[in-house]
N, C-alpha and C positions, 0 to 999 in steps of 0.2 A: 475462595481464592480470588484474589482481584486480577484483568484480565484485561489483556491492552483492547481486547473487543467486545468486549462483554460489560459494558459501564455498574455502576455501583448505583446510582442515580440515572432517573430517566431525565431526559435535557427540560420535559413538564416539572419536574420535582427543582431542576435547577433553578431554574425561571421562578418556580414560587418560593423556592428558600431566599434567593436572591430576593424578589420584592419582598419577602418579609421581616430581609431583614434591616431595608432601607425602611419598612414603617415602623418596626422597634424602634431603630435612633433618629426619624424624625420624629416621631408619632411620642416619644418620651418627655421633648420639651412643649408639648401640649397636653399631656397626661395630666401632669402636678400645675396645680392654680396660680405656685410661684415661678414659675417658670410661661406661663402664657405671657404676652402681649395685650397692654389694655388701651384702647385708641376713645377719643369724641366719636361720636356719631356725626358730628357740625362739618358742614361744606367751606370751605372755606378756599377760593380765588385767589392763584398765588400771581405774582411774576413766571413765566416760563424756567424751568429749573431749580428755584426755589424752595427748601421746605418751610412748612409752620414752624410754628417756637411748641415745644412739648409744653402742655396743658399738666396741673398738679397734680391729678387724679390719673394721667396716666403712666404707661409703661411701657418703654421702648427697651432693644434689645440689647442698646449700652449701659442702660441702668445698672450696678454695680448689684444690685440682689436680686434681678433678674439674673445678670451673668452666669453668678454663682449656684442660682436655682438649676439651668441649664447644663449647666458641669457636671455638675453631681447627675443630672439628668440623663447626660449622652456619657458618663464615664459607667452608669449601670446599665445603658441600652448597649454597649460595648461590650461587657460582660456579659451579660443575655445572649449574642449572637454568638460570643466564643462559646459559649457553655452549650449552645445547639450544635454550633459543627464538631465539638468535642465529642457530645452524643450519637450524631451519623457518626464519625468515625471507630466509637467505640462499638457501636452497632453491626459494623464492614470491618470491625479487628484492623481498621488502619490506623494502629500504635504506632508506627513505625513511621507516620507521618505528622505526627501530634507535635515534633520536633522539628522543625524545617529550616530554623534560620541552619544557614552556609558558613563552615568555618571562618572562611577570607571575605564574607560578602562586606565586612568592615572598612575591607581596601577600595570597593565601589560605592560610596555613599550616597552616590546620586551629585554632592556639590559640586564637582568636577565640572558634569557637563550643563548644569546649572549654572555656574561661574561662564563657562565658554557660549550659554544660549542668552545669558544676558550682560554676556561683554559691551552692548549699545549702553544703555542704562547707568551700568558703573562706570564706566570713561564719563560719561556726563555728570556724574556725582564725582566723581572725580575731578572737571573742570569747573566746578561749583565747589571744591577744596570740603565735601562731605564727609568723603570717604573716613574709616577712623583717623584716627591720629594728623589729620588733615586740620587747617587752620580753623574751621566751619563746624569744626566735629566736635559736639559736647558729648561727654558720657554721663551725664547726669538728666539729660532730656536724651540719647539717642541708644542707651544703654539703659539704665535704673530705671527711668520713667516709661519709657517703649516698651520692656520685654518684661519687666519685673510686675507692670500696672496690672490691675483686673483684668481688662481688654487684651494685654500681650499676651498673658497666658491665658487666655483663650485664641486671640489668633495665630502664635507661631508655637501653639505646646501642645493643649490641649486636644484643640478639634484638629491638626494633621496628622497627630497620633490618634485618635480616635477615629478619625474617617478611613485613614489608610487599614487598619487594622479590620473594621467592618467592610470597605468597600474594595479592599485590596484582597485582603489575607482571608475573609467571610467568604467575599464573593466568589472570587476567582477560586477556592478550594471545594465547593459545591460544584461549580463546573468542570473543574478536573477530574471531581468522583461522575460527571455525566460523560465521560471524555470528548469534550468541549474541544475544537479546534483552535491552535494556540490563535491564529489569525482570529476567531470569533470571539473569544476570551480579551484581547486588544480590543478591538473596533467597538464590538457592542456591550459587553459587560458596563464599560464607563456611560453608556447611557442611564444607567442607574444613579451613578452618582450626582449625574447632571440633573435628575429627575428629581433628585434630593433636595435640590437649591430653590425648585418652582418655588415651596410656600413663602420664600423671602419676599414675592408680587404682593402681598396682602399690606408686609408692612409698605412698601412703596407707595401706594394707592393711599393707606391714611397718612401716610406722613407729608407728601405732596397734595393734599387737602380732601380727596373722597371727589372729586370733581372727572371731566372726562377725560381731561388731559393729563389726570393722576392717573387713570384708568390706561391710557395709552404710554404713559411712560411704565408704568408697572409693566404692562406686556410684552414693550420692547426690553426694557433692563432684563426681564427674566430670558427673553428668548437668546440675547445676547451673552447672560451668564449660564443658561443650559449650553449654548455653544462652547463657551471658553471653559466652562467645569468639564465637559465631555472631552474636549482635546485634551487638556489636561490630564485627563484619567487614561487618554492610550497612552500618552507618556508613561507615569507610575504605573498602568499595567505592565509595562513592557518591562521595566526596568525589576517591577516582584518575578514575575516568570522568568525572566532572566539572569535575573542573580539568585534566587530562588531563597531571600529575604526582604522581609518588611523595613530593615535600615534606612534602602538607599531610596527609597520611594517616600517614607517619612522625612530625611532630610533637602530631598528635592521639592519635599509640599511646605515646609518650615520653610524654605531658602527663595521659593515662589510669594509668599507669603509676605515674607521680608518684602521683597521685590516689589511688588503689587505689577499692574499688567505694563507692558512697554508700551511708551509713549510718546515714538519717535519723532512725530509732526508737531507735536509740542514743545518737546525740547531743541529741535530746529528753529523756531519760531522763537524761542527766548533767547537764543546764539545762535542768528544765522550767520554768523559769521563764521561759525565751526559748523557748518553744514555739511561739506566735503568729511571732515576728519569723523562727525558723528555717523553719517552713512556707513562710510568705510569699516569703523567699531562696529555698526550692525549685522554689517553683511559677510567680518570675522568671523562674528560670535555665531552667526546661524551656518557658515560653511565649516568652524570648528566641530561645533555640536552634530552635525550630522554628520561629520567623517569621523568622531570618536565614540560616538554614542554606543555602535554595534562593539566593537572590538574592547571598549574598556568598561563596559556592563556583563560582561563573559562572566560568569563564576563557576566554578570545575564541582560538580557534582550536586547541582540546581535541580530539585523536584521536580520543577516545570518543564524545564527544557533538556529534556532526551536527546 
């Protein structure tokens, strides 16, 4: 019988289902030979910031049969880690949580307060006539080419369905069976995912030439995206324990993705003439998001949150 004090897993067994199952879906696009990354060994002396031009014989991770090698890669390492917590649970007889998604979680999808945290962003696409149906807006490069290409479907389809599912719905359900503190389940659990982004340092360092200041921008870029993938992840944690489906977490990592990071000193810089009106959109969108976040991620009968 499962027991609000009596865990199912010990928090040791969490911890290591949790790393393994961040080395399943990293550890998968290194498995298969089509799916590695193949770089020069040659040093090569850039400009600051600059990459090389890709060499014939190798294999970066836009390459269109790499991609593809990749997908297929992380959409079985996907399935490997469902098919483990399906086993603890059928192990603990918790059938009855095999099924989690929330009747209404459909009504919080996450875009909501995504729309509201990057209210900066879109008023500037906005004043750049981007937005759809805006004089700037093609649907044939900002639609068809963007979302439809090899590269979209993998960055706004694939892999935030794929991650959230292993690093949301994998993760956070091993620590539930540990009865993991909800606050601990936020704050540390997304250290994992953030952990998941390190090997992308390796391409950095060859593509910026193998030199020392490849070396140091590799270290910064990573330490930089361990930062912003781990805040990220207390967001979509909070948002699966709280509406107590995977929906609105997936369409907050698709809609961020879109997005890409906010860039406000930039986009002042190119209209400082709308520097006032861009602030002001900023500092909406971030007192929006914070005073709707709690009360309109509620879902009435969330696994997570008792």
């Amino acid at each position: 019988m499962y027991s609000e004090t009596l865990p199912l897993l010990s928090i040791t067994s969490a911890h290591l289902l949790s790393g393994l199952f961040a080395f399943i879906y990293v550890g998968s696009i290194y498995a298969s030979k089509s799916a590695r990354l193949r770089f020069s060994k040659r040093k090569v002396n850039l400009p600051e910031g600059q990459t090389r031009l890709k060499l014939q014989n190798e294999r970066w991770r836009d390459d269109p049969d790499v991609i593809k090698a990749r997908l297929l890669a992380v959409t079985s390492a996907t399935l490997t880690c469902c098919l483990i917590v399906f086993i603890v649970m059928k192990i603990f007889n918790r059938d009855d949580e095999i099924q989690n998604l929330t009747a209404h979680a459909w009504l919080h999808l996450g875009f909501t307060w995504s729309n509201l945290l990057f209210f900066g962003p879109l008023y500037v696409q906005f004043l750049e006539k981007t937005l759809p149906f805006q004089k700037d807006w093609d649907f044939q490069d900002d639609v068809l080419f963007r979302f439809l290409s090899i590269v979209g479907l993998r960055n706004y389809f694939i892999a935030p369905i794929t991650e959230e599912i292993v690093f949301r719905a994998c993760v956070l359900t091993v620590y539930h069976f540990a009865n993991t503190s909800r606050m601990k389940m936020i704050f540390l659990s997304p250290l994992v995912f953030g952990a998941a982004h390190i090997h992308h340092a390796f391409e950095t360092y060859h593509r910026y030439g193998r030199t020392a200041t490849a070396a140091k921008r590799a270290i910064i870029s990573t330490i930089i995206q361990f930062a912003y993938t781990s805040i990220f992840g207390f967001y979509c944690c909070y948002l699966f324990l709280r509406s107590g489906s995977l929906l609105p977490p997936i369409a907050a990592h698709m809609f961020c993705n879109i997005m890409g990071i906010p860039q406000p000193n930039y986009e002042i810089n190119l209209m400082p003439d709308r520097k006032l009106s861009i602030s002001a959109a900023y500092l909406f969108g971030i007192i929006g998001f914070v005073c709707t976040l709690k009360p309109w991620s509620y879902t009435d009968g969330s696994l997570y949150w008792q």
